[in-house]
CHARMM internal coordinates of N, CA and C (Angstrom, degrees):
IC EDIT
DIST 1 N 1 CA 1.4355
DIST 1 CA 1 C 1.5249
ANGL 1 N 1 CA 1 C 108.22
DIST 1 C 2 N 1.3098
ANGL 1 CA 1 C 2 N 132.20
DIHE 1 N 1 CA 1 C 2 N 124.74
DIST 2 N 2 CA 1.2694
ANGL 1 C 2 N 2 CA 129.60
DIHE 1 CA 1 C 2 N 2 CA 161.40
DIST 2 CA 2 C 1.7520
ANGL 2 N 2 CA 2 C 124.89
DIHE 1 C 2 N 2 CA 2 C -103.34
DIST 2 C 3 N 1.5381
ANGL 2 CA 2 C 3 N 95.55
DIHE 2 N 2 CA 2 C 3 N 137.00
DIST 3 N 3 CA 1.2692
ANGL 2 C 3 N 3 CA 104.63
DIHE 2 CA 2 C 3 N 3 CA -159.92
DIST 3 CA 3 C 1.6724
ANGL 3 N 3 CA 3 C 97.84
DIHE 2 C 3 N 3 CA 3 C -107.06
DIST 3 C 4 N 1.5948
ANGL 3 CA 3 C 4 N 121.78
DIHE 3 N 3 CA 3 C 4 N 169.27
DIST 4 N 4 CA 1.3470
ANGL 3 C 4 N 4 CA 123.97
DIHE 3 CA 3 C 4 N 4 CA 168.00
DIST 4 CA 4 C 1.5673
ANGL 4 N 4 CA 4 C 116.95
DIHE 3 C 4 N 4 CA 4 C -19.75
DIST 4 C 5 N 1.4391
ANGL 4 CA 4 C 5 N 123.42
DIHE 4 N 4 CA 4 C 5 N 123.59
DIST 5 N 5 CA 1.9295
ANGL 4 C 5 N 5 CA 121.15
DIHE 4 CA 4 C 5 N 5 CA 149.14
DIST 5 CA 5 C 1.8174
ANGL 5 N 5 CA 5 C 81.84
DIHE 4 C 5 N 5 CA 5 C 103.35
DIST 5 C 6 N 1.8988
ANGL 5 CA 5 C 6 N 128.26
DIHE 5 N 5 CA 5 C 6 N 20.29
DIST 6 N 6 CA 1.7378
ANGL 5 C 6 N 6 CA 113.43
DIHE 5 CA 5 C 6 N 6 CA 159.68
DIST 6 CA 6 C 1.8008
ANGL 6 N 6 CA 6 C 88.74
DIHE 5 C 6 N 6 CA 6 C 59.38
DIST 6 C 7 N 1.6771
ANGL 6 CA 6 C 7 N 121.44
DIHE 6 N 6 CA 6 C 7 N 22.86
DIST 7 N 7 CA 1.4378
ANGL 6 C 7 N 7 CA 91.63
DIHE 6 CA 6 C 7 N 7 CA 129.48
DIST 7 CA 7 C 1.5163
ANGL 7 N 7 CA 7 C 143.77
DIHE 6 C 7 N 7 CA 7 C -101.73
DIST 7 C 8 N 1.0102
ANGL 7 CA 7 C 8 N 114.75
DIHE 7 N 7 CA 7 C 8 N 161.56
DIST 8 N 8 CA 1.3614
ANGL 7 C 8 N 8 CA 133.44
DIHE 7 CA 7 C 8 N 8 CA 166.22
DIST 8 CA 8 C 1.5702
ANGL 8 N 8 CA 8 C 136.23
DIHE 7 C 8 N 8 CA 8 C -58.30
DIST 8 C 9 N 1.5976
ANGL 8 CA 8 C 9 N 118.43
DIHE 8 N 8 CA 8 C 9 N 112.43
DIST 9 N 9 CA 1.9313
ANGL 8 C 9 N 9 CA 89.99
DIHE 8 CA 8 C 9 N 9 CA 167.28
DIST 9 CA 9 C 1.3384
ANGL 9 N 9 CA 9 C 91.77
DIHE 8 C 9 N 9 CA 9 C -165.21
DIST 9 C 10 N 1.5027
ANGL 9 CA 9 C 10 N 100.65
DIHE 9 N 9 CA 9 C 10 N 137.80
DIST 10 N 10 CA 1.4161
ANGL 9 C 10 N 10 CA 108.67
DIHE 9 CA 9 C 10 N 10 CA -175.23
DIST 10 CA 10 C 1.9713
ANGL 10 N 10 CA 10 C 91.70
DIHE 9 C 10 N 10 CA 10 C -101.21
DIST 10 C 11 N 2.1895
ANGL 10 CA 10 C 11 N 84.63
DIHE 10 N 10 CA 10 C 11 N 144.48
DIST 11 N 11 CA 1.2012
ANGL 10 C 11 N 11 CA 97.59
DIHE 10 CA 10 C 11 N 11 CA 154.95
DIST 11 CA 11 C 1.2637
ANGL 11 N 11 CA 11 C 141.93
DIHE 10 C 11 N 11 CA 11 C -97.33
DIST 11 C 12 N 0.9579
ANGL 11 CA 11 C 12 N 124.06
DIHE 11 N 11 CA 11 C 12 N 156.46
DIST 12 N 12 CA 1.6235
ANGL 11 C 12 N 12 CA 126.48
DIHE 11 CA 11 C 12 N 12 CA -139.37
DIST 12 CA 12 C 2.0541
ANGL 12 N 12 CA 12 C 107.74
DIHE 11 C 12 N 12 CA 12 C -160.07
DIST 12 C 13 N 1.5484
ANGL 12 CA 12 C 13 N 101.99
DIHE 12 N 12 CA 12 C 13 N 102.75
DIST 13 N 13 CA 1.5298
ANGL 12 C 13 N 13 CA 98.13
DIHE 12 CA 12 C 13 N 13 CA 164.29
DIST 13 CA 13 C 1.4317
ANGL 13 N 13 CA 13 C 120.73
DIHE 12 C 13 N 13 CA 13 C -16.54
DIST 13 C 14 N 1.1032
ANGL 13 CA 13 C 14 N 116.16
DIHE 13 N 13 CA 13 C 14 N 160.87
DIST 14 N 14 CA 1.5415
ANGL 13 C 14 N 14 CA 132.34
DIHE 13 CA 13 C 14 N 14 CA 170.94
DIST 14 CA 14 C 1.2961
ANGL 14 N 14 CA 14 C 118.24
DIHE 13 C 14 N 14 CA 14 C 100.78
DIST 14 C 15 N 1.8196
ANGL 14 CA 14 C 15 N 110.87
DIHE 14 N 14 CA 14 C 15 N 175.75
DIST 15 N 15 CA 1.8438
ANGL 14 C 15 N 15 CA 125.21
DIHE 14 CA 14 C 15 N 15 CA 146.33
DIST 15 CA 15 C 1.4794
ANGL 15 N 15 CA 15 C 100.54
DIHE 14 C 15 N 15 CA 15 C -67.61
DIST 15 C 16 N 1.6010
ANGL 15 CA 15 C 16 N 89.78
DIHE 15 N 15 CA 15 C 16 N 146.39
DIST 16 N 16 CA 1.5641
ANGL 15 C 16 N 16 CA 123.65
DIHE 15 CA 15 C 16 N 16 CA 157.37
DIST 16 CA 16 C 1.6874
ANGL 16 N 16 CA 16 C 102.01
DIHE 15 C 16 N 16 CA 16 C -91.17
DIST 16 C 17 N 1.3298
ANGL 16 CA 16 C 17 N 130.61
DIHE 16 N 16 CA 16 C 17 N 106.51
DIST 17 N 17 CA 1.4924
ANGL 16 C 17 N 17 CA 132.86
DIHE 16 CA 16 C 17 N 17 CA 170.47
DIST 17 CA 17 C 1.0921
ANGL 17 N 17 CA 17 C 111.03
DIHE 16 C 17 N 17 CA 17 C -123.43
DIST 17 C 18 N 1.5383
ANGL 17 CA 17 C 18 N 96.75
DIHE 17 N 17 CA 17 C 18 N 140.56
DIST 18 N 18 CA 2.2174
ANGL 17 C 18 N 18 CA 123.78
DIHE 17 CA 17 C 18 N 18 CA 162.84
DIST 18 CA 18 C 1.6392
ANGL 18 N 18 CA 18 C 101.32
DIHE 17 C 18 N 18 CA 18 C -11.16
DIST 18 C 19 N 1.2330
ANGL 18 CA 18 C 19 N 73.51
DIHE 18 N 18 CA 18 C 19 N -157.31
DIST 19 N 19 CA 1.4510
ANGL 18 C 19 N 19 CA 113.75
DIHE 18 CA 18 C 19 N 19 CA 168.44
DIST 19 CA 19 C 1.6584
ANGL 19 N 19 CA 19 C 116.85
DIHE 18 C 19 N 19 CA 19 C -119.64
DIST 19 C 20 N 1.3842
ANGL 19 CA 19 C 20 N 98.52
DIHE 19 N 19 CA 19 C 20 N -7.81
DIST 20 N 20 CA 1.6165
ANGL 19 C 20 N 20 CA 101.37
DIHE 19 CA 19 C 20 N 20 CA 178.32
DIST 20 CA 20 C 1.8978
ANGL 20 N 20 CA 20 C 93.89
DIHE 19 C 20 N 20 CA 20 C -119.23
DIST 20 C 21 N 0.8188
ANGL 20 CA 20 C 21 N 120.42
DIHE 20 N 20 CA 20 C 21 N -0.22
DIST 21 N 21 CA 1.9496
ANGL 20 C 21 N 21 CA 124.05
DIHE 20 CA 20 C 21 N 21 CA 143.02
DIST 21 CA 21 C 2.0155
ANGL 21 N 21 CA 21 C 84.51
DIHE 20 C 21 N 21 CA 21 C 83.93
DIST 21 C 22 N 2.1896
ANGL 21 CA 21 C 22 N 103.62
DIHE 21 N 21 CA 21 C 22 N 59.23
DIST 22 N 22 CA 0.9934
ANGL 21 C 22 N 22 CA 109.14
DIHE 21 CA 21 C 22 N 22 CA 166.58
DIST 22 CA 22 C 1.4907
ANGL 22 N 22 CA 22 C 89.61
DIHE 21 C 22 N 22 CA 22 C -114.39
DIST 22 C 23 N 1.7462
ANGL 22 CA 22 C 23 N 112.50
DIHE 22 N 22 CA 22 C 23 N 158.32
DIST 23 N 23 CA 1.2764
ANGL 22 C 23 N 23 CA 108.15
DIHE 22 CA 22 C 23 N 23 CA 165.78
DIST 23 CA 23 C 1.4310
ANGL 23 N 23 CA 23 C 132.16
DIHE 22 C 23 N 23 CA 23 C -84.82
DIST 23 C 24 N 1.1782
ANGL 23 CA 23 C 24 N 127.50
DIHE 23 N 23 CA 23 C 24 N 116.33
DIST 24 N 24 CA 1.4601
ANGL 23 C 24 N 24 CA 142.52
DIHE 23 CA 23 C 24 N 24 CA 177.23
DIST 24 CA 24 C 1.5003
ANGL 24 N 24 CA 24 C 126.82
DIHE 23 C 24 N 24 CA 24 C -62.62
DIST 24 C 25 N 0.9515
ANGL 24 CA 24 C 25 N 124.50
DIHE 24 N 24 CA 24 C 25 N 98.45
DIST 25 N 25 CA 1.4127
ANGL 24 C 25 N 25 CA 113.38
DIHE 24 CA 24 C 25 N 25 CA 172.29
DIST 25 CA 25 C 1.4240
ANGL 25 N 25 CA 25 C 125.14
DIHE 24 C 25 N 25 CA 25 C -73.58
DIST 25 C 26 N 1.8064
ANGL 25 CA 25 C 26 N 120.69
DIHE 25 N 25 CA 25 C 26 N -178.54
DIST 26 N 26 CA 1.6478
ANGL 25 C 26 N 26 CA 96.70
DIHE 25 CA 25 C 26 N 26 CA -175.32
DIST 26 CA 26 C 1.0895
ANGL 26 N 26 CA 26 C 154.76
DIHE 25 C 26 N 26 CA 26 C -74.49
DIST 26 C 27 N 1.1955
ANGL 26 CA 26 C 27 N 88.32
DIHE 26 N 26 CA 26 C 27 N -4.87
DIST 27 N 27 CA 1.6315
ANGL 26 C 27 N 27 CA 97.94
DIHE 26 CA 26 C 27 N 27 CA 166.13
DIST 27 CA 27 C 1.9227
ANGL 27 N 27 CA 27 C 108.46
DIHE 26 C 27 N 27 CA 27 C -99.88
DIST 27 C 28 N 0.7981
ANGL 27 CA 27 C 28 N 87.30
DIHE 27 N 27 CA 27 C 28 N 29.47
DIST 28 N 28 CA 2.2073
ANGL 27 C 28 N 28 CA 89.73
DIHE 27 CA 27 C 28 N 28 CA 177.99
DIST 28 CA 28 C 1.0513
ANGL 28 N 28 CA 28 C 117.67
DIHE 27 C 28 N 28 CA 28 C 64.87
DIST 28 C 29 N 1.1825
ANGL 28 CA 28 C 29 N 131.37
DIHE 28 N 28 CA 28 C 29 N -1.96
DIST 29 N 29 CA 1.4501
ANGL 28 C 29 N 29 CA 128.72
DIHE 28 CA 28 C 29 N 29 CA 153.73
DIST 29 CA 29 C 1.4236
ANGL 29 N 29 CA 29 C 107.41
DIHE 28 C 29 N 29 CA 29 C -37.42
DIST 29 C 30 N 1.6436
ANGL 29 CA 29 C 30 N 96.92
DIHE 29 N 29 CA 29 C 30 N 162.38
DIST 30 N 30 CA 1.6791
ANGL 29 C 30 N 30 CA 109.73
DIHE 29 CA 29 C 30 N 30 CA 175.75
DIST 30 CA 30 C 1.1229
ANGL 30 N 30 CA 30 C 113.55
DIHE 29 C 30 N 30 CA 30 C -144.96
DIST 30 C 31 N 1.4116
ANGL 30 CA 30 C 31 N 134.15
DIHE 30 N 30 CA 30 C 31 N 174.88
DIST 31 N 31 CA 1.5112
ANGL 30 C 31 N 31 CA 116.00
DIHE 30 CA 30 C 31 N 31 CA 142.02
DIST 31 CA 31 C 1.8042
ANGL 31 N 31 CA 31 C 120.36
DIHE 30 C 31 N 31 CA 31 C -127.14
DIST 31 C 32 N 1.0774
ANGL 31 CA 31 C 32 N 87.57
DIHE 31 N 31 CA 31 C 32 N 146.00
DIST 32 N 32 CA 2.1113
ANGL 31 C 32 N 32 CA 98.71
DIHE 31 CA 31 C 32 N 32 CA -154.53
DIST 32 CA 32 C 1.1811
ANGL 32 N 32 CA 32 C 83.94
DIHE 31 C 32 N 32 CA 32 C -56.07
DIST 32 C 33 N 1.2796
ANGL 32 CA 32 C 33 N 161.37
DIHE 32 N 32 CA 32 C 33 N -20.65
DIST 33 N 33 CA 1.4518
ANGL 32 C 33 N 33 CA 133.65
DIHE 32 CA 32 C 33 N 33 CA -136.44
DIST 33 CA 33 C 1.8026
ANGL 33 N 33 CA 33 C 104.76
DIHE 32 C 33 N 33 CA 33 C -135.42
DIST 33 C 34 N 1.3155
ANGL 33 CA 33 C 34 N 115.44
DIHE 33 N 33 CA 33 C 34 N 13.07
DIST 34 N 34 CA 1.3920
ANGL 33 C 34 N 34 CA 120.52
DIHE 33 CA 33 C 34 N 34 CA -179.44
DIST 34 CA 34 C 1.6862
ANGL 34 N 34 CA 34 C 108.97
DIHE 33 C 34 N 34 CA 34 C -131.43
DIST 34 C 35 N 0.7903
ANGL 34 CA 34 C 35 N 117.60
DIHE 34 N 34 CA 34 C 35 N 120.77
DIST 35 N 35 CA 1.8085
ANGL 34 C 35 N 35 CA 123.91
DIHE 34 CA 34 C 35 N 35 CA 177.17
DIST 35 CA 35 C 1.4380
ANGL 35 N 35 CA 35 C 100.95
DIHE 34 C 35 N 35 CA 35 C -135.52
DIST 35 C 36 N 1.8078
ANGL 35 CA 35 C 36 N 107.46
DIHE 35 N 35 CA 35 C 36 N 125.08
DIST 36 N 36 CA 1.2621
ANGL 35 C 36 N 36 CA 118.72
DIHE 35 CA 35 C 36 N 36 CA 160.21
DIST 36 CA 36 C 1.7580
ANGL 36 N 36 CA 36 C 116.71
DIHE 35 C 36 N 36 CA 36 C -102.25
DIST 36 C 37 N 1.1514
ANGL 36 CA 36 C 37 N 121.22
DIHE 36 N 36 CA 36 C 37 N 149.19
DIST 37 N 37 CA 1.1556
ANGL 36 C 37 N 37 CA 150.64
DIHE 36 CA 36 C 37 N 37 CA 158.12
DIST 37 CA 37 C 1.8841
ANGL 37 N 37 CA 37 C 146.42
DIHE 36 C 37 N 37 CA 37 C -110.75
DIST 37 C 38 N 1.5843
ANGL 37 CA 37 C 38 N 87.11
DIHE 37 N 37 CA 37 C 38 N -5.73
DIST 38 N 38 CA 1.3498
ANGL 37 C 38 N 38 CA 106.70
DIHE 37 CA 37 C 38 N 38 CA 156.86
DIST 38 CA 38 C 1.2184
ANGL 38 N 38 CA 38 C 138.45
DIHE 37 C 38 N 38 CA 38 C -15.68
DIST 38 C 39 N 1.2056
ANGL 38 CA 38 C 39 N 161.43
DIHE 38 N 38 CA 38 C 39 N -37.58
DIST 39 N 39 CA 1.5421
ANGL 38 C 39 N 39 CA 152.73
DIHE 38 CA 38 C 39 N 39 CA -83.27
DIST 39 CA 39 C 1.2265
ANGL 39 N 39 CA 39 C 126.26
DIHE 38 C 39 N 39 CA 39 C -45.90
DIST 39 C 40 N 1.5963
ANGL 39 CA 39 C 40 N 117.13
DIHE 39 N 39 CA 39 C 40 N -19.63
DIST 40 N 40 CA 1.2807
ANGL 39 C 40 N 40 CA 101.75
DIHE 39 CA 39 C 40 N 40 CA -174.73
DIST 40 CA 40 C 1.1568
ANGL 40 N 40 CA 40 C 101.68
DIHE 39 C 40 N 40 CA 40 C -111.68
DIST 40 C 41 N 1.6612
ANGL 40 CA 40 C 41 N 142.60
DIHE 40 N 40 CA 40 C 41 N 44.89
DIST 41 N 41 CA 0.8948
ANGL 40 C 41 N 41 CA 165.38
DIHE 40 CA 40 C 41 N 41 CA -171.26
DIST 41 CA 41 C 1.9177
ANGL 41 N 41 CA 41 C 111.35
DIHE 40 C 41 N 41 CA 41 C -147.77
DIST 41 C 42 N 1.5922
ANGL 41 CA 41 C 42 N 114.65
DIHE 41 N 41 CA 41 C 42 N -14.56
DIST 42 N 42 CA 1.2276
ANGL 41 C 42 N 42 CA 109.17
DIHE 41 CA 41 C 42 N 42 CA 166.06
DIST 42 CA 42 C 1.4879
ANGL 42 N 42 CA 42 C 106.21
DIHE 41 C 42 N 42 CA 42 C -148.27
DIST 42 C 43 N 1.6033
ANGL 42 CA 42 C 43 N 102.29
DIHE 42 N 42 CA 42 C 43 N 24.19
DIST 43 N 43 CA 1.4085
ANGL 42 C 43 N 43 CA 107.06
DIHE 42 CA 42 C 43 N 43 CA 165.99
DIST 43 CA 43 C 1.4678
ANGL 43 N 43 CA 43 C 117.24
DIHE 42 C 43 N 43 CA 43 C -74.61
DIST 43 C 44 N 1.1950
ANGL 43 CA 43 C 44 N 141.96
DIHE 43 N 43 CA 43 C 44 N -23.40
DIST 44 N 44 CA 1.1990
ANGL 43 C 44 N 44 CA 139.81
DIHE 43 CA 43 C 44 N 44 CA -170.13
DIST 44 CA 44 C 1.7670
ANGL 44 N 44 CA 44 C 107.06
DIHE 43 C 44 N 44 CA 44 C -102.99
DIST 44 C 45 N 1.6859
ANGL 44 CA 44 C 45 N 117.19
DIHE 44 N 44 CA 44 C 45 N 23.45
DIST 45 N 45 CA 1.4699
ANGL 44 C 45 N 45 CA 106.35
DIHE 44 CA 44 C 45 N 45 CA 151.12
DIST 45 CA 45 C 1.5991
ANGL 45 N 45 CA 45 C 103.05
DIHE 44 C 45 N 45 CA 45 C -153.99
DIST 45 C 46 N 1.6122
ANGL 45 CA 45 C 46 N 94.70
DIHE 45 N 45 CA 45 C 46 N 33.77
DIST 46 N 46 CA 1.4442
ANGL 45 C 46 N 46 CA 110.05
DIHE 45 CA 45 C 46 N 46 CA 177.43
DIST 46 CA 46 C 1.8025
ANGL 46 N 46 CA 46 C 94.19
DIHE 45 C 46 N 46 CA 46 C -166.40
DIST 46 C 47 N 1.2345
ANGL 46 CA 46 C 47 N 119.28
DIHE 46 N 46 CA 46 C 47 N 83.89
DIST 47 N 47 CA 1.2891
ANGL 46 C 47 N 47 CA 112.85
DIHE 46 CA 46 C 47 N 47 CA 161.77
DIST 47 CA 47 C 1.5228
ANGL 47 N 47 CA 47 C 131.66
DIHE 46 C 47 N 47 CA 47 C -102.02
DIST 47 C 48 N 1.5293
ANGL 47 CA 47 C 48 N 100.95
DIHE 47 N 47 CA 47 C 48 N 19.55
DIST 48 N 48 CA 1.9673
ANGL 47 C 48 N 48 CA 107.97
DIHE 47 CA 47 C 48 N 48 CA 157.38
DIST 48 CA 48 C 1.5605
ANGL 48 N 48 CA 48 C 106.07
DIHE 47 C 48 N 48 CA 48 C -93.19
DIST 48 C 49 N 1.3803
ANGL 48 CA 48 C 49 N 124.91
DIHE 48 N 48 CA 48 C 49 N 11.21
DIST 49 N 49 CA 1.2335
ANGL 48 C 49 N 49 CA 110.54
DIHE 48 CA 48 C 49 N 49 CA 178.06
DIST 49 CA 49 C 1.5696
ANGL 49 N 49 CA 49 C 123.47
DIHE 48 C 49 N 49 CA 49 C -101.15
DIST 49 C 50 N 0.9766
ANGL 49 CA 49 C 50 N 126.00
DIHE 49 N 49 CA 49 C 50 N 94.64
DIST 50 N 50 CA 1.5585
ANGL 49 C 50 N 50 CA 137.27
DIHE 49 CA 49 C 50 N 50 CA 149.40
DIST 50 CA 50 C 1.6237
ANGL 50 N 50 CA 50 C 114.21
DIHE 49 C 50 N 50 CA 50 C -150.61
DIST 50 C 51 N 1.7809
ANGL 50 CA 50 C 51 N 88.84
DIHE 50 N 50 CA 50 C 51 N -176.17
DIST 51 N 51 CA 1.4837
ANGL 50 C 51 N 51 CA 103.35
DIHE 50 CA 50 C 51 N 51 CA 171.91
DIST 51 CA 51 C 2.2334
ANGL 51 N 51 CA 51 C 97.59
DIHE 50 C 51 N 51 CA 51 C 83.36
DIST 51 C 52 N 1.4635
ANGL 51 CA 51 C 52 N 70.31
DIHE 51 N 51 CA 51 C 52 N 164.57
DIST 52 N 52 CA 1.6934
ANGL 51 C 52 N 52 CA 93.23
DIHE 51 CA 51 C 52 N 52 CA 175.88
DIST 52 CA 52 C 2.0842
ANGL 52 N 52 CA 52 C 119.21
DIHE 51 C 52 N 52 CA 52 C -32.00
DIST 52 C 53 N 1.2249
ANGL 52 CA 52 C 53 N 97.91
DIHE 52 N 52 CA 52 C 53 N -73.73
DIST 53 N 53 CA 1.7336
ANGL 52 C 53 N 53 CA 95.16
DIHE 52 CA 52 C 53 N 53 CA 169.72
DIST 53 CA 53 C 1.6347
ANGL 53 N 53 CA 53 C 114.79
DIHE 52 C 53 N 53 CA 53 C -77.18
DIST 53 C 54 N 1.2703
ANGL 53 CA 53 C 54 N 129.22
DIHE 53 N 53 CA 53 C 54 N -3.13
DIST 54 N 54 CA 1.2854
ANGL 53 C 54 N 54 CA 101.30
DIHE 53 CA 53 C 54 N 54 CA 138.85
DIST 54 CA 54 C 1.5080
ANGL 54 N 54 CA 54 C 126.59
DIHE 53 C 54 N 54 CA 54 C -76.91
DIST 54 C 55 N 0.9126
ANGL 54 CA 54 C 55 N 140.67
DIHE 54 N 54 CA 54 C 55 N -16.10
DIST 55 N 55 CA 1.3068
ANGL 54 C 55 N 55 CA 146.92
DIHE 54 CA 54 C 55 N 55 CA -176.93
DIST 55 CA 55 C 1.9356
ANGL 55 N 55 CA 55 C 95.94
DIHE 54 C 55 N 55 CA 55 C -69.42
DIST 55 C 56 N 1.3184
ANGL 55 CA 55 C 56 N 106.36
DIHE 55 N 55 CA 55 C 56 N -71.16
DIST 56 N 56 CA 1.4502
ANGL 55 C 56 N 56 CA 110.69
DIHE 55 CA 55 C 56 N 56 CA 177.65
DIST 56 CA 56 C 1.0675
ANGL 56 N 56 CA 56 C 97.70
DIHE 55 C 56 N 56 CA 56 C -47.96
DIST 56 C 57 N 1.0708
ANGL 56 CA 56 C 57 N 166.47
DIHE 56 N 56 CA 56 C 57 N -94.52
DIST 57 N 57 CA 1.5610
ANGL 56 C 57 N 57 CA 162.26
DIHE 56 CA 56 C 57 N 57 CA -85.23
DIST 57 CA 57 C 1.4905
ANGL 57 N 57 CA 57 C 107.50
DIHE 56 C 57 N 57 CA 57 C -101.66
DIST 57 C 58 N 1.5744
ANGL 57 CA 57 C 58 N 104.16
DIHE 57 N 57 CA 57 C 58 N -49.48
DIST 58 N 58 CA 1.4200
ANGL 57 C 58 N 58 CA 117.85
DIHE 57 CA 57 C 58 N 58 CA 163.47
DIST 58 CA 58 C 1.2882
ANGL 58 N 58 CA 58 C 123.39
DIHE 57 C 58 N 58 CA 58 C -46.48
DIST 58 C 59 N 1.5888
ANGL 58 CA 58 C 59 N 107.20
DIHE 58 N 58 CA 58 C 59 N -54.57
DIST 59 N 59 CA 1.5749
ANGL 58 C 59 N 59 CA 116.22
DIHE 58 CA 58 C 59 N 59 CA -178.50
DIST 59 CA 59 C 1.7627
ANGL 59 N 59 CA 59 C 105.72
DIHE 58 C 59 N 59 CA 59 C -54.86
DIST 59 C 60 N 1.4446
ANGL 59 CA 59 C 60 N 109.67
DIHE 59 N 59 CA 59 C 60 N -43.37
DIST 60 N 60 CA 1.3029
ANGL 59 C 60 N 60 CA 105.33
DIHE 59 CA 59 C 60 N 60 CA -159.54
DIST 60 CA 60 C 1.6763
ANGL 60 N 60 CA 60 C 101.79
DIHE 59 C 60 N 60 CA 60 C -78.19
DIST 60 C 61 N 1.7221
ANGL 60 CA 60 C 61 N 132.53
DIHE 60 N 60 CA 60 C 61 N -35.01
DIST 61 N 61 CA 0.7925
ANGL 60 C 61 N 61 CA 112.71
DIHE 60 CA 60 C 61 N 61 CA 162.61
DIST 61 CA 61 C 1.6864
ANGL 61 N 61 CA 61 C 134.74
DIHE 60 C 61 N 61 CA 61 C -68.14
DIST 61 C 62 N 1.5459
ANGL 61 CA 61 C 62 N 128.13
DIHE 61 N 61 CA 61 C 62 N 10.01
DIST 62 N 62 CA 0.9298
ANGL 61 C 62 N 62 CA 140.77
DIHE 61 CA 61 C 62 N 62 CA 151.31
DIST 62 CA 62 C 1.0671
ANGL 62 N 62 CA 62 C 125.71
DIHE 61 C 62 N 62 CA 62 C -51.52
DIST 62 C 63 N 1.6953
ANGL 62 CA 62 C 63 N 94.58
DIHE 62 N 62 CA 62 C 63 N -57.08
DIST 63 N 63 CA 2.1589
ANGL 62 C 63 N 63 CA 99.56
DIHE 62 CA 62 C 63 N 63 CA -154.89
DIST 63 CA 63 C 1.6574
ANGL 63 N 63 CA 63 C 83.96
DIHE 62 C 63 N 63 CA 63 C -86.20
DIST 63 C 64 N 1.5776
ANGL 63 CA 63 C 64 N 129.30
DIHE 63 N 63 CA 63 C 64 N -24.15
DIST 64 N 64 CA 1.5271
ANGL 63 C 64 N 64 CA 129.02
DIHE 63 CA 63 C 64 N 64 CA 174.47
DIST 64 CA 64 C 1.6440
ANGL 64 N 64 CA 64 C 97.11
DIHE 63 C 64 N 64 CA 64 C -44.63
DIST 64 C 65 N 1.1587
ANGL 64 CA 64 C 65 N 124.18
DIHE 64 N 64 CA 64 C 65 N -94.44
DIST 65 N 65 CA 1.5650
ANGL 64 C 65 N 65 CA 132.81
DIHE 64 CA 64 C 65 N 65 CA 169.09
DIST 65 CA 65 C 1.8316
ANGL 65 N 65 CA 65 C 114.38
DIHE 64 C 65 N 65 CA 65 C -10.90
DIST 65 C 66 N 1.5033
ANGL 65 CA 65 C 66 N 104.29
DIHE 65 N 65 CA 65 C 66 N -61.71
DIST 66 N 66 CA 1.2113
ANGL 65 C 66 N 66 CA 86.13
DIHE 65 CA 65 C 66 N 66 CA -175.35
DIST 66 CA 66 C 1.4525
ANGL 66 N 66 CA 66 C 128.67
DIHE 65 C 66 N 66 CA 66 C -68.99
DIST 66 C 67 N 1.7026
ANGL 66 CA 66 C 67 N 115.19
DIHE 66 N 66 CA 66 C 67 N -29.75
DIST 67 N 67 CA 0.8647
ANGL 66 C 67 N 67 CA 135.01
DIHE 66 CA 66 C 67 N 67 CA 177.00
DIST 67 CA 67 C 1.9077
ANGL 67 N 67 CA 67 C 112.99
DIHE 66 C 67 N 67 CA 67 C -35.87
DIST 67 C 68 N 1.4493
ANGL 67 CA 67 C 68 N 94.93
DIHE 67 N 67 CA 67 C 68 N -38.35
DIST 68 N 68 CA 0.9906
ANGL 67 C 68 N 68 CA 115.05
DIHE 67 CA 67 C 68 N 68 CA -170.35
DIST 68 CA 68 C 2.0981
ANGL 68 N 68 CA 68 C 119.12
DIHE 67 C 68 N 68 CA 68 C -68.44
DIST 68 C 69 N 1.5167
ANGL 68 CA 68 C 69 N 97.07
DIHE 68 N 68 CA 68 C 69 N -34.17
DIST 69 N 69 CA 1.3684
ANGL 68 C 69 N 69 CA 91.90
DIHE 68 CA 68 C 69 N 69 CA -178.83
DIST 69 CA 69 C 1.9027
ANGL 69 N 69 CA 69 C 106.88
DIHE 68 C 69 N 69 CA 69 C -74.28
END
COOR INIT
IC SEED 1 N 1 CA 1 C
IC BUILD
């Protein structure tokens, strides 16, 4: 699909998520209190994510985040 200024962006199933694996809407908003971990629900704007160390990595950026509120 091309949008204003001949760019480019393909659409693609899934959540858009953080860095702490909350879902983002389009303008980057979030909300603090929901985190997915799904994959096949944020596999299609993250497709290096599965398997064993994604799971760890995820978890740890979770309890990182929550730790935080």
């Amino acid at each position: 699909m091309e949008i204003e200024g001949g760019n480019y962006y393909l659409r693609v199933p899934g959540i858009a998520i953080n860095d702490s694996y909350q879902p983002v809407d389009k303008y980057g908003a979030f909300n603090e209190r929901l985190y997915i971990m799904a994959v096949p629900y944020i596999g299609g704007f993250n497709p290096d994510y599965s398997g064993l160390d994604f799971c760890e990595a995820a978890s740890k950026a979770i309890i990182k985040s929550l730790n935080k509120a």
